[in-house]
PARORO-216627 format. One record per residue (C-alpha): residue in one letter; x, y, z. Coordinates in steps of 0.25 Angstrom, whole numbers, padded with zeros to 4 digits, always signed. Layout:
N
AXYZ ...
***
This chain:
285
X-0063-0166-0466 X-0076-0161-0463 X-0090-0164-0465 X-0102-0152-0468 X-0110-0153-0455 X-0123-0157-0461 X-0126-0168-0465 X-0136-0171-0478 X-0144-0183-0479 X-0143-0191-0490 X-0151-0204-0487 X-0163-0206-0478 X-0165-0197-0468 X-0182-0197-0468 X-0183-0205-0456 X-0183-0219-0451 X-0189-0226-0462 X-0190-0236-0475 X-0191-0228-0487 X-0181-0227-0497 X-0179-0213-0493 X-0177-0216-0476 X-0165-0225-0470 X-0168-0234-0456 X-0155-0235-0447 X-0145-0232-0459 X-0132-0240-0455 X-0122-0238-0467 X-0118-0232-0481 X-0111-0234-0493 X-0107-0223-0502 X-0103-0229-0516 X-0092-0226-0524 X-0101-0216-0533 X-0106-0208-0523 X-0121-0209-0528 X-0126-0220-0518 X-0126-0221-0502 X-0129-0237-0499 X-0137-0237-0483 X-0138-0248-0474 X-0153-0245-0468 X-0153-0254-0457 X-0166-0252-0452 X-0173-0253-0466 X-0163-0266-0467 X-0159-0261-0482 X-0148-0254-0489 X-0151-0242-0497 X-0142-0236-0509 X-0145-0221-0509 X-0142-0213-0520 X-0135-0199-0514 X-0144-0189-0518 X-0158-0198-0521 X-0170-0197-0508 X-0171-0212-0507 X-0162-0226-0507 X-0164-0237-0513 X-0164-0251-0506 X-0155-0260-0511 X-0153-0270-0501 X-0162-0277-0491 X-0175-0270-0488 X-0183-0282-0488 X-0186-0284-0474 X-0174-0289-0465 X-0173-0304-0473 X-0165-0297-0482 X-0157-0286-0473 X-0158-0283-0458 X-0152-0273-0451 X-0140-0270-0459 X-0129-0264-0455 X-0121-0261-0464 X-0117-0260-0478 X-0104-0261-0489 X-0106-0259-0504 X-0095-0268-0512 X-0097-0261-0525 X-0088-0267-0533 X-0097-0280-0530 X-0110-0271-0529 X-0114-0276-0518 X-0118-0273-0503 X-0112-0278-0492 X-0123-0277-0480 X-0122-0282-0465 X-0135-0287-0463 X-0134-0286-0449 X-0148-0288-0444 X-0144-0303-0453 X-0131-0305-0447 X-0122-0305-0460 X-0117-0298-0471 X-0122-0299-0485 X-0119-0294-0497 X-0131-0287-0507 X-0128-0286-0520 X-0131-0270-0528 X-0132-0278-0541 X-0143-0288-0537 X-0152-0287-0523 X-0154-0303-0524 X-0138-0304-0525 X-0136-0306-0510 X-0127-0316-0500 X-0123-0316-0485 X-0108-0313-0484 X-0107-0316-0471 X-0117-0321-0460 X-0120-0320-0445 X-0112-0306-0443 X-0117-0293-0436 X-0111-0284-0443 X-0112-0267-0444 X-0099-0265-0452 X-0092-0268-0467 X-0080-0265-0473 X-0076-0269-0487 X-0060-0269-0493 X-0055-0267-0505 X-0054-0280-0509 X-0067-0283-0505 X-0066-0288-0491 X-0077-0288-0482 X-0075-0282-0468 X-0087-0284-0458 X-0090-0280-0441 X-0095-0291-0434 X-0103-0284-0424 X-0105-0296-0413 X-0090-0302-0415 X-0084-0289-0414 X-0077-0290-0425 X-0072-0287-0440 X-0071-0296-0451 X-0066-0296-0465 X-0071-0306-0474 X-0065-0309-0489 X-0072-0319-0498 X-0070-0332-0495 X-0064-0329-0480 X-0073-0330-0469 X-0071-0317-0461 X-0057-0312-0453 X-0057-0303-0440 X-0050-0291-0444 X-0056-0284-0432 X-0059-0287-0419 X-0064-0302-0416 X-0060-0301-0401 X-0072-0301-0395 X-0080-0289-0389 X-0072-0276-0383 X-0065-0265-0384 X-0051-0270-0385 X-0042-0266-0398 X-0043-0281-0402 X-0059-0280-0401 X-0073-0274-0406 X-0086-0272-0401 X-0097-0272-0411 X-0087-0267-0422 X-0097-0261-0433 X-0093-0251-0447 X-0081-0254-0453 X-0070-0247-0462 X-0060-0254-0469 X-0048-0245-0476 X-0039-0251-0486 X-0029-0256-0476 X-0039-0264-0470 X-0039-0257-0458 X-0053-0262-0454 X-0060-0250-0444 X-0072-0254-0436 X-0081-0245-0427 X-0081-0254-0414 X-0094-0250-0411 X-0096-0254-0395 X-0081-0249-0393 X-0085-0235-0399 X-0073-0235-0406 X-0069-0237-0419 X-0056-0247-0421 X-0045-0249-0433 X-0040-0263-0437 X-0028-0263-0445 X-0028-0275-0456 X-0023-0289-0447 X-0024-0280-0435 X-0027-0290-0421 X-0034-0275-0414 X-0039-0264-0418 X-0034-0248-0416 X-0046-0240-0410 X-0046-0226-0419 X-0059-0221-0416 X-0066-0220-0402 X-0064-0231-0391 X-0065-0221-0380 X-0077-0226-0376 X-0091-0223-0381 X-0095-0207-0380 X-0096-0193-0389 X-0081-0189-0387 X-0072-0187-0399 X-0064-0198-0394 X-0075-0209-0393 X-0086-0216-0402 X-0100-0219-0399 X-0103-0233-0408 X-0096-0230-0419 X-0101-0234-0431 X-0096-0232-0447 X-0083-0228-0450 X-0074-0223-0462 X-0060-0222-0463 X-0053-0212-0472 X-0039-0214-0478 X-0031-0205-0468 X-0037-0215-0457 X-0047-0206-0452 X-0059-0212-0446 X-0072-0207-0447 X-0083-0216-0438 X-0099-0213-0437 X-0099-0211-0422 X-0113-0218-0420 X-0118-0214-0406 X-0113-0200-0406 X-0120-0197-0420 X-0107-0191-0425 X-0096-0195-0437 X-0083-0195-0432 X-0070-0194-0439 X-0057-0200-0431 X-0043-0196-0437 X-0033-0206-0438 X-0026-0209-0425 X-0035-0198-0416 X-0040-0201-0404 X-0052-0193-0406 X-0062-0190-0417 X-0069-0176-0423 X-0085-0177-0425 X-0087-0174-0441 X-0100-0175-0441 X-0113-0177-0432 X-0111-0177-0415 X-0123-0168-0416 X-0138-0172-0421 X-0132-0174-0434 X-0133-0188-0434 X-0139-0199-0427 X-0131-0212-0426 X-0123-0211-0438 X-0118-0224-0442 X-0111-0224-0454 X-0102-0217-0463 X-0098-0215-0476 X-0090-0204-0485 X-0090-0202-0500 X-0078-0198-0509 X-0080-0184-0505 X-0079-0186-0492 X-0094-0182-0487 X-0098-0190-0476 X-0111-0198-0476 X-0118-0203-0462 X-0127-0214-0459 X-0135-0205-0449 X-0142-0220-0442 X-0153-0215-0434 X-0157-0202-0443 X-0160-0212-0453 X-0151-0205-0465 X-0139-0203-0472 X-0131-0191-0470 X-0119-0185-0480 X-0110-0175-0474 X-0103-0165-0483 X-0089-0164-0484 X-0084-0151-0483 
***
């Protein structure tokens, strides 16, 4: 597949700043099932905006309020069947979840984590990084949370993470984690005891064959792996089983620390361009 070159922006994108029309350090979206709303984790505004595609401004739906309420978050779910958000708050240290029904409806789902990364299943388990334990864990109500990835200390060995950070879960529960300090991104098969290194792990650099702090990451259903290289400002895409990926987008001045990922049902592509303060959407062709 391919991608229009350029790229339009369809959130922020007037600065650094505060207003409802401007994004600060943008870390994550959300496109929802209907296509009419992008949901941002504005880190440096310590809020998440819900954007309707096409309108000039957001709308601030959680936090906001100074950093008591959010600080520093990371990144972002939506659980719409509970119409809810899932938020790490990781200037906080924890994982709450922020109702879209009622902003008073709020509670801490799990406490004293770093975490830059959230995956939800279909049957509404929480998979979540943990960015100082170098590891993944899933948690189910009533279950305190199991190690599905990583949780052997700090490396680079098939059996380890290092500052594991976005997440993709498939329907398998193949849990896929961009090992951020590996530059690499690894594949856990369900009840896996290591991990199968898929993308990068060739060292840190701008070949096609390695990865510069990955970041978000998304999986299509043939397996192929489509990562936001962070440090070379490029999105990458990985076929299943190559040793090499193909630039789709950026590698230029395009984009400046993209960090985040998304796609909609018509397969066009939309960034979260971190250090240009804005959301870009790139045309499928």
């Amino acid at each position: 597949m391919n991608w229009i070159v350029n790229g339009e922006t369809i959130a922020g994108g007037h600065e650094r700043g505060d207003q409802l029309n401007q994004l600060d350090d943008p870390r994550g979206i959300y496109i929802d099932q209907q296509q009419k709303h992008i949901y941002i984790v504005d880190c440096g505004n310590h809020r998440i905006v819900k954007w309707k595609l096409g309108e000039t401004g957001g709308e601030m739906i959680a936090g906001g309020n100074g950093v008591d309420q959010l600080k520093w978050p990371s990144n972002m779910i939506v659980d719409e069947k509970k119409r809810s958000l899932i938020i790490s708050d990781f200037g906080n240290r924890r994982v709450v979840r922020w109702s879209l029904e009622n902003p008073e409806d709020k509670e801490i789902l799990i406490e004293d984590i770093l975490s830059c990364g959230l995956a939800m299943n279909q049957n509404g388990d929480l998979f979540v990084s943990d960015w100082e334990n170098h590891e993944v864990k899933r948690w189910r109500k009533g279950e305190q949370g199991i190690t599905v990835a990583g949780g052997n200390g700090c490396g680079d060995k098939l059996n380890q993470l290092n500052c594991p950070a976005y997440l993709f879960i498939d329907r398998e529960e193949t849990v896929y984690v961009s090992d951020f300090e590996n530059h690499r991104v690894m594949k856990w098969l369900k009840g896996a005891s290591e991990g199968i290194v898929v993308a990068g792990g060739q060292g840190f650099g701008n070949h096609l064959n390695q990865l510069d702090y990955p970041c978000g990451l998304f999986v299509n259903e043939i397996g192929d792996i489509y990562v936001a290289d962070q440090g070379n400002n490029r999105i990458m895409c990985w076929p299943l089983g190559s040793k090499e990926g193909r630039v789709i987008v950026g590698g230029s001045n395009q984009l400046s620390f993209p960090r985040d990922l998304s796609f909609d049902v018509e397969n066009n592509l939309y960034i979260v361009d971190c250090n240009n303060h804005r959301i870009q959407r790139f045309s499928h062709e």
